[in-house]
Structures are given as structure tokens and as C-alpha cells.
C-alpha positions in Angstrom: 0.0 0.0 0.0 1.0 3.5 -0.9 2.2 6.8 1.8 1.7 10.1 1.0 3.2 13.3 2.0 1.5 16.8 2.2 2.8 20.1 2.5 2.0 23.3 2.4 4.2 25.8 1.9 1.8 28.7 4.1 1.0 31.6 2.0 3.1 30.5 -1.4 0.6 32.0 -4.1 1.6 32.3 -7.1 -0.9 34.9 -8.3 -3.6 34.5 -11.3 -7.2 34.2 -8.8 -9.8 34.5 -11.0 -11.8 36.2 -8.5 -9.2 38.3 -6.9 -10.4 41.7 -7.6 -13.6 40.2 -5.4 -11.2 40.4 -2.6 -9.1 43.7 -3.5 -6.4 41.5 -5.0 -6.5 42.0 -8.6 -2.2 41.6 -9.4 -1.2 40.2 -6.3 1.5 37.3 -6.7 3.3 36.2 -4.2 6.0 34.5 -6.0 5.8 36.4 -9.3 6.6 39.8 -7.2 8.9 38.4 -5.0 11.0 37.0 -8.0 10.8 40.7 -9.6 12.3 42.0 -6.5 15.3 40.2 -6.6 15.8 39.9 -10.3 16.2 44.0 -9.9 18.3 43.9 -6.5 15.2 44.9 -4.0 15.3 41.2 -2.4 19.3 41.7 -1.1 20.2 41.8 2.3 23.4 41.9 3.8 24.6 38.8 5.3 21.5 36.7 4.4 20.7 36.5 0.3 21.4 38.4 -3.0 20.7 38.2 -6.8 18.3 36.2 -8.6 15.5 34.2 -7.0 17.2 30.5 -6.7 14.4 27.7 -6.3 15.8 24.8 -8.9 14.7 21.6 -7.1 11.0 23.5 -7.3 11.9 24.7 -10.8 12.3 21.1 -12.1 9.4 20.2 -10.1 7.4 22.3 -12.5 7.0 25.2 -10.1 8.2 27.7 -13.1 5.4 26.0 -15.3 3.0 26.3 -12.8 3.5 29.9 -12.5 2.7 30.6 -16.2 -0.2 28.4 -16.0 -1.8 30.3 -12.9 -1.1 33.6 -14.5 0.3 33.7 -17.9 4.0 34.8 -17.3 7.1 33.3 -16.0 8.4 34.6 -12.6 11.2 37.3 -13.3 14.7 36.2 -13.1 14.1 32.5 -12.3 16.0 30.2 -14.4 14.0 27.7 -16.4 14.9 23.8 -16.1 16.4 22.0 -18.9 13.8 18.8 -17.5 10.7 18.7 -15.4 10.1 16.2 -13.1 6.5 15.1 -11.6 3.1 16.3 -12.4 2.5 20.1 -11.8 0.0 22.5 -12.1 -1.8 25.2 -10.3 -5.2 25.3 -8.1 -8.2 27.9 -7.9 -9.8 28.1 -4.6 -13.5 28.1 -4.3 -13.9 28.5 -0.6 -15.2 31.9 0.4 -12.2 33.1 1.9 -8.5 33.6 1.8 -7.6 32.6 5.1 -6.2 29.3 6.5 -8.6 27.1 7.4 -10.8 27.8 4.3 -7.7 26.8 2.3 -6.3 23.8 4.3 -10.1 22.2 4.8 -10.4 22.8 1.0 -7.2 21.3 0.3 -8.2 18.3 2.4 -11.6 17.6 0.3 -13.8 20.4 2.0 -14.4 23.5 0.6 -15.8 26.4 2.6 -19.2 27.7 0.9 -20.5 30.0 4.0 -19.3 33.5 4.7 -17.3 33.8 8.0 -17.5 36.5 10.7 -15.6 39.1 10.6 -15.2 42.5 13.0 -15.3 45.9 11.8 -11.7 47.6 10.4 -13.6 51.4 11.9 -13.3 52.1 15.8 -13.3 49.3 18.1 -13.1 46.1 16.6 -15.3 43.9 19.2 -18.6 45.2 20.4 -18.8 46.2 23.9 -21.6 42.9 24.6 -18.4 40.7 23.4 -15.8 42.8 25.7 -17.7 43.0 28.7 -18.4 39.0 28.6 -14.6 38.3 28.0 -13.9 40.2 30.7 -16.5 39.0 33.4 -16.0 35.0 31.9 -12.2 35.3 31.2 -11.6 36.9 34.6 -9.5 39.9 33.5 -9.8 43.1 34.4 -10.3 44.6 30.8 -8.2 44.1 27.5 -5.6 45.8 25.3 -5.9 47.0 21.5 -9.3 46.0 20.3 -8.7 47.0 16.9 -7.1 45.7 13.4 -3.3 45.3 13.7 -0.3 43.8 13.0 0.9 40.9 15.6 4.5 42.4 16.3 3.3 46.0 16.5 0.7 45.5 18.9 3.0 43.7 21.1 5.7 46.7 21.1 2.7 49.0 22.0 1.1 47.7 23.9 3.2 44.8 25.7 5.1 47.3 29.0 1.3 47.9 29.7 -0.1 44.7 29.5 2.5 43.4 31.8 1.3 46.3 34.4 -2.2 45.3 34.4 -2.8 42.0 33.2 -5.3 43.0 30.2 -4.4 40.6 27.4 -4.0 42.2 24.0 -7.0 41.7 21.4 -6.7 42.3 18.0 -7.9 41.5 14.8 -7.2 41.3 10.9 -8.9 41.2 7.2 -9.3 37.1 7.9 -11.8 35.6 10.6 -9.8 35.9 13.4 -9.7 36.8 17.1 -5.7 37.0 18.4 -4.6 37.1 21.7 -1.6 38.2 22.9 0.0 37.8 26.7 3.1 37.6 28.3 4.8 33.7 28.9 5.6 34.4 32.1 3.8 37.6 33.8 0.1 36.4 32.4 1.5 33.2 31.7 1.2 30.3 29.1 -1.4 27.8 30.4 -3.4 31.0 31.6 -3.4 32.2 28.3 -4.5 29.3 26.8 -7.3 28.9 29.4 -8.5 32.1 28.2 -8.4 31.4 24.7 -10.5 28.6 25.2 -12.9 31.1 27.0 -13.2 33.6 24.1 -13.6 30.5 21.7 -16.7 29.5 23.3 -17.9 33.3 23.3 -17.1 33.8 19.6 -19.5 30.6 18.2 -22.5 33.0 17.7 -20.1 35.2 15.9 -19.3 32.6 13.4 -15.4 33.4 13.7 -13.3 31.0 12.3 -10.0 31.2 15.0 -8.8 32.3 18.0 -5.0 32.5 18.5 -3.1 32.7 21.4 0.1 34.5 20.5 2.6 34.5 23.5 5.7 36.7 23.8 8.4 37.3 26.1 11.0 40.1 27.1 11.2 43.1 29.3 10.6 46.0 27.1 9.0 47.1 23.8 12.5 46.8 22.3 13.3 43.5 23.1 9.6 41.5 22.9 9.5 38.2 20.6 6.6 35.8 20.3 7.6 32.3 21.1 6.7 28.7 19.4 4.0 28.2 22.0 1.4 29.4 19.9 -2.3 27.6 19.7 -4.9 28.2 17.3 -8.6 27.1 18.0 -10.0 26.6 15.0 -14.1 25.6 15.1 -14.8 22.0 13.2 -15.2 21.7 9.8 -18.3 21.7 7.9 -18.6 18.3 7.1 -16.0 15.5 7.3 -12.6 16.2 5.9 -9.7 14.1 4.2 -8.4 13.3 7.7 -11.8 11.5 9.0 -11.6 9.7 6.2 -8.3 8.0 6.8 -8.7 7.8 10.4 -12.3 6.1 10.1 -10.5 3.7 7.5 -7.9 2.9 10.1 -4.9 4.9 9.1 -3.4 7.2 10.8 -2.8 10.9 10.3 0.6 12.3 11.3 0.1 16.5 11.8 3.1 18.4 11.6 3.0 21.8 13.2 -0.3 23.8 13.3 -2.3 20.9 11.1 -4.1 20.0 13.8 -4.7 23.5 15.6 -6.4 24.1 11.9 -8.6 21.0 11.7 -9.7 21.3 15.6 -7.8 18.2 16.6 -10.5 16.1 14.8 -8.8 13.1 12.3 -5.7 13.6 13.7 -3.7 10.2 15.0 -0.1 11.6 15.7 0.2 15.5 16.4 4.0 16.5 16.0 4.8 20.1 16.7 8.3 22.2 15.6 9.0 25.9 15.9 10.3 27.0 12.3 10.7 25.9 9.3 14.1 23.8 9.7 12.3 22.7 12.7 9.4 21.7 10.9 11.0 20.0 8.0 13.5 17.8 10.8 9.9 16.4 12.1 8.9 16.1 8.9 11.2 13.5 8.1 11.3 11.7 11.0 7.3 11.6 10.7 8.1 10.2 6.9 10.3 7.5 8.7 8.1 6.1 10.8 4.5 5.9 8.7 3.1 3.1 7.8 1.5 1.9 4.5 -1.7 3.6 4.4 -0.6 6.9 6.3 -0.8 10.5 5.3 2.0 12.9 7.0 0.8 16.1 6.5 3.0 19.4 7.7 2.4 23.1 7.2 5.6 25.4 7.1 4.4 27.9 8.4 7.1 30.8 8.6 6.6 32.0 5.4 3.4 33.4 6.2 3.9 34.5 9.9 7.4 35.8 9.5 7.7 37.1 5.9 4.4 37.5 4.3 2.3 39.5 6.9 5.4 41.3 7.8 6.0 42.3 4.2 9.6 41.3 3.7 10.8 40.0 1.1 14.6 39.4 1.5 13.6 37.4 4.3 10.4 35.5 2.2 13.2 34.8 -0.7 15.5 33.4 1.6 13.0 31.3 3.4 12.2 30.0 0.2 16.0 29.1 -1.1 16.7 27.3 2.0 13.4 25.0 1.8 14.2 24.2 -1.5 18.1 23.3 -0.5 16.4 20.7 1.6 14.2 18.8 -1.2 16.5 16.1 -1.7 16.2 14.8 1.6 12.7 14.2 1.2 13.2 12.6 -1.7 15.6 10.1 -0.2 12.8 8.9 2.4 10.4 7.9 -0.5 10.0 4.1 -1.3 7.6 2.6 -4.4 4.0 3.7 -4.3 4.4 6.9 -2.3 4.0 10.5 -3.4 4.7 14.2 -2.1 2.5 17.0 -2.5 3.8 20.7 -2.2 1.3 23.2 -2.4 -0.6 26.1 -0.7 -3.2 27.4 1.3 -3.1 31.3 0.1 -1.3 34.2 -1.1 0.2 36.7 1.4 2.4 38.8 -1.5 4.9 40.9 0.8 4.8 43.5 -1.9 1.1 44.3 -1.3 -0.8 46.9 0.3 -1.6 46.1 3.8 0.0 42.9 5.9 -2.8 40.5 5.1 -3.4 37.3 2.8 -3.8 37.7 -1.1 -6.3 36.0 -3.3 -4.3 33.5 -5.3 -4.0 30.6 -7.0 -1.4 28.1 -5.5 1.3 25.8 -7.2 0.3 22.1 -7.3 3.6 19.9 -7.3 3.6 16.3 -7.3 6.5 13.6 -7.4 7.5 10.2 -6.5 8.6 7.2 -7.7 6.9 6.2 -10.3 5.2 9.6 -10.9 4.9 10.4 -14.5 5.7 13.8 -15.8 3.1 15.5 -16.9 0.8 19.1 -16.7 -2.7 19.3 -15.0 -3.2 22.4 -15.5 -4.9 25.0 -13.5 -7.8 22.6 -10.9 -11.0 23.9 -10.2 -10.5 23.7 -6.9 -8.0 23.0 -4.0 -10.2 19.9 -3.6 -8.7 18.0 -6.2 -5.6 17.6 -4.0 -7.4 16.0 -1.5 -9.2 13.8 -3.7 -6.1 12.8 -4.7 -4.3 12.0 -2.2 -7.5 9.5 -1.1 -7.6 7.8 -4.4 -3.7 7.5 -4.2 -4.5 5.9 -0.6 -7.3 3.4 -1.9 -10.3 5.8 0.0 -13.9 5.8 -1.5 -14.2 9.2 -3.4 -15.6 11.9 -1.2 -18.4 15.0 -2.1 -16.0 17.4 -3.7 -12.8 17.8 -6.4 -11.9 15.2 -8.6 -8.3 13.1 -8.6 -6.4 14.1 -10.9 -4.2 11.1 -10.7 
């Protein structure tokens, strides 16, 4: 029986929606624009990259193809492969959102076709109903920020104050989200999370997709940092996702990172977590080591979008990138006959944009294996069709939604 490995490469667009002036995102492409920047010298920085965008074990996945086929051009400066290997393509998203759980549950068989809450970008952000009953059930004394904002600036603002009161910091973005910020140590972690699980219960009748508990630690506003101890509550999926499916056919599901966080802990049989991407991809392969026949490992890297997308850098995006790609042949020396790997995407988050939040895009679709047959898909209806193939590839009944495209 066949493996098969899953990974998404968090906020990796590579432009070419066909709905994304819907969202505001009409020429956003995360890896078109980022190869542009450093094809003209804008992605250099001292003591970390320069030149050229440098991705060839992607490139001769097909990743170069793939880009032309989401959006009609070839990224900027990237040198085109003499050979492709695999089957490539690139995805549409049908889900009715840009954010991460519409994009991982439609990548896992389940598209999202209801419109999630969202809070107000004008004055406060939560109404004072939702305030006062954090408060009085969460047992703090008020809260911090209560507005739209980036993660790391709200922590230098408001972070020396928190710390004096014990408020947590609530804030907000364009996606479905509630985020909550406190100090490790001076709040602390399991108290935090306590009260996460609070406002989660609190934010059902708002139809909110996640709350996330981001905790920091330092002294000052000069030297905070958010640690790896970060926990997203997610609400459950719609309807049965590629996950229940293996684990109610007896296999088991190995989550790498914040997989599980995003799926509510539901068709999960082995949750892994790493902090970073050369953390991730060390559990990745030991995960890949130890699955059985029948098992899906299924990781999501997710630095890319927390530390380079929403912060809008792009030396620091490019680089990310170069040193995943560095690391592709030792995936590819785990793989034995009948398994495959996936590397795709959930969303855009283009750091060249306006704003700091997630782009409307179409993602890269690149398959390989032994065995695996070069060949181009083309541009799928639907993140769906990933899922659907990895159950077909796993011997699973089809399911409601996308099509294999083995």
C-alpha cells in the first residue's frame, strides 16, 4: 500500500485568482513579485541572500510551469529547467475566503461555501456585549488593542502595559480571526491558553473562524518576541474532511505543526509540533520515517506566512524559500515505491502588497514520487482536487468534492 506526503508551503501564491479583484487583490502574486524583487536587487540583504530568486529543485518540479499556468507569465529572473520532473499544475480556490482554514479544509476535500465573521476595520473592533463577557467569563480586568493590527506592532505598544495590568491584547485582521496576545511568564502560558478557550466558546455565535493565542516574552518594547508556543482554535469543519476519512479507515494521520490547531484536533492520529521551518522540516522527516503503509504525514511550514508575508519582507520570504528548496533532496531520499509528495498552498500573502494580510491566489500544485509520471494538469478547479487525490492514491472511496487528478 501507498504513503503520501503533504505540504504546504503557508501563504506561497503564485498569483492569477480569477476572483481576486472580489477580494481587492487583482495583481497580487506572491511568487511572481517576489521574484521581480530580486531579479532587480530589492530582495538583497546583507549577510543573508542576493541576486536572482534561486528555487531549482522547485523549478524542475514544474514550479516555473506552474506559474505561467496560474497567471500567464514566467516569474522574473528564475532560471527555467532543462527537464521537469512530476506532475505540476496550479489550483483555484473556491472557498469563500483567503484565510487558513478555508484553504487547508479545501485542500483536504472540504471547501468552505458559507461567509465567516468578521469585526469591523472602523473604531473598536469587538462590540462592547463581546468585551464585557470576556472580561467577566475570562476573569481579567479589561483588554488591550481591540482593533485591526499587526501581531509584532501591537505587542511593542502595547506589551510594558499589558505586563502592568494583566489585560491581554486583542486584536484582529482582514481574515476571521480573534488573536490574543499575553506575556509567557507575567500572564502566563497555560493562563493564556485557558483564556483562549474562553473567548472560543464566546465567539461561536459570531461565526469566527479562530482564535490565536500568541505569546511573547521580554522586558521591554525593544526587546519583545513571540515564542513557538502558539495555539490556534479553530471551530470544526463543515462536514467531514480528508483526515476523518483515513482515520475512520484505520490509518493514521501524522500533523506536523499547526495541522491539527487548523482541523480542531479532529482526524488527527499523531500530532507533532516544531518551531520554524528547519524545525518543521527535521519532524517532517522523521514523521516520513516512521509511517506506515496507508498513512498520510501532513506538515504546514508555516514561517513563510507568519514571518515574511504578513510582515512584508521580502529578502527574508526569498530566503526562506532558497533554504526549503536546498532541503528537497532529503525528502526525496525517504520515499520508497508507491508513495507521493504533495507541495502546495493554502493562500497568497504577496509581501509587496498593500496592507500585511493574505492575497487571493492561485497556489502551485507539485507532485513527485517514484513512479510519478511527468506530466501538466493544468490549472484545478479547486483546491479539492488535491485531496481527492491523495484519497484515491490511498485506496479511499471518493468523497463530495474535487476530482483526482491522478
Amino acid at each position: 500500500m501507498a504513503r503520501a506526503f503533504l505540504f504546504v508551503l503557508d501563504s506561497f501564491g503564485i498569483g492569477g485568482a480569477p476572483d481576486a479583484t472580489d477580494f481587492g487583490d487583482d495583481g497580487a502574486d506572491t511568487l511572481g513579485h517576489i521574484a521581480e524583487f530580486c531579479a532587480a536587487g530589492a530582495g538583497d540583504r546583507a549577510g543573508l541572500r542576493e541576486g536572482p530568486l534561486a528555487l531549482p529543485n522547485m523549478a524542475a518540479l514544474g514550479l516555473l510551469h506552474a506559474a505561467k499556468l496560474a497567471n500567464g507569465r514566467l516569474p522574473a529572473g528564475m532560471e527555467l529547467p532543462e527537464r521537469v520532473f512530476g506532475v505540476y499544475g496550479a489550483a483555484s480556490e473556491i472557498s469563500r475566503g483567503k484565510d487558513t482554514p478555508s484553504g487547508h479544509w479545501e485542500i483536504a476535500g472540504t471547501p468552505v461555501t458559507f461567509d465567516w465573521g468578521y469585526f469591523p476595520t472602523e473604531s473598536d473592533a469587538f462590540p462592547p456585549e463581546l468585551v464585557d463577557a470576556i472580561c467577566r467569563e475570562g476573569d481579567v480586568p479589561g483588554i488591550l488593542g481591540n482593533c485591526h493590527a499587526s501581531g509584532t506592532d501591537i505587542i511593542a505598544r502595547h506589551g510594558e502595559e499589558h505586563m502592568l495590568t494583566g489585560k491581554p491584547i486583542c486584536y484582529t485582521s482582514s481574515d476571521s480571526v480573534f488573536q490574543i496576545a499575553a506575556h509567557e511568564h507575567s500572564f502566563g502560558l497555560e493562563r493564556l491558553l485557558a483564556f483562549c478557550e474562553t473567548v472560543r466558546r464566546l465567539l461561536d455565535d459570531y461565526n469566527i473562524g479562530r482564535v490565536i493565542a500568541r505569546p511573547f516574552v521580554g522586558t521591554t518594547c525593544k526587546d519583545f518576541v513571540r515564542t513557538g508556543n502558539r495555539r490556534d482554535y479553530s471551530v470544526l469543519p463543515p462536514e467531514p474532511t480528508l483526515l476523518d476519512r483515513l482515520t475512520g479507515a484505520g490509518r493514521t494521520v501524522h500533523a506536523v505543526g499547526k495541522i491539527a490547531d487548523i482541523f480542531a484536533h479532529q482526524g488527527i492520529g499523531r500530532l507533532i509540533k516544531a518551531n520554524g521551518n528547519t524545525a518543521l522540516f527535521d519532524a517532517t522527516l522523521r514523521a516520513m520515517d516512521e509511517a506506515e503503509d496507508g498513512d498520510l504525514v501532513f506538515t504546514n511550514f508555516v514561517d513563510f506566512d507568519m514571518l515574511y508575508g504578513h510582515r512584508r519582507d521580502v529578502p527574508g520570504y526569498a530566503a526562506a524559500l532558497e533554504a526549503f528548496d536546498q532541503r528537497l533532496p532529503d525528502l526525496d531520499r525517504t520515499l520508497k515505491p508507491g508513495d507521493i509528495v504533495i507541495l502546495t498552498a493554502d493562500h497568497g500573502c504577496d509581501p509587496t502588497w498593500r496592507g500585511t494580510d493574505h492575497t487571493r491566489e492561485r497556489v502551485p500544485v507539485l507532485v513527485f514520487g517514484p513512479g510519478v509520471r511527468t506530466r501538466s494538469i493544468g490549472v484545478l478547479r479547486s483546491f479539492a482536487d488535491i485531496g481527492e487525490t491523495v484519497a484515491k492514491h490511498l485506496g479511499l472511496e471518493p468523497g463530495l468534492h474535487g476530482r483526482s487528478f491522478l
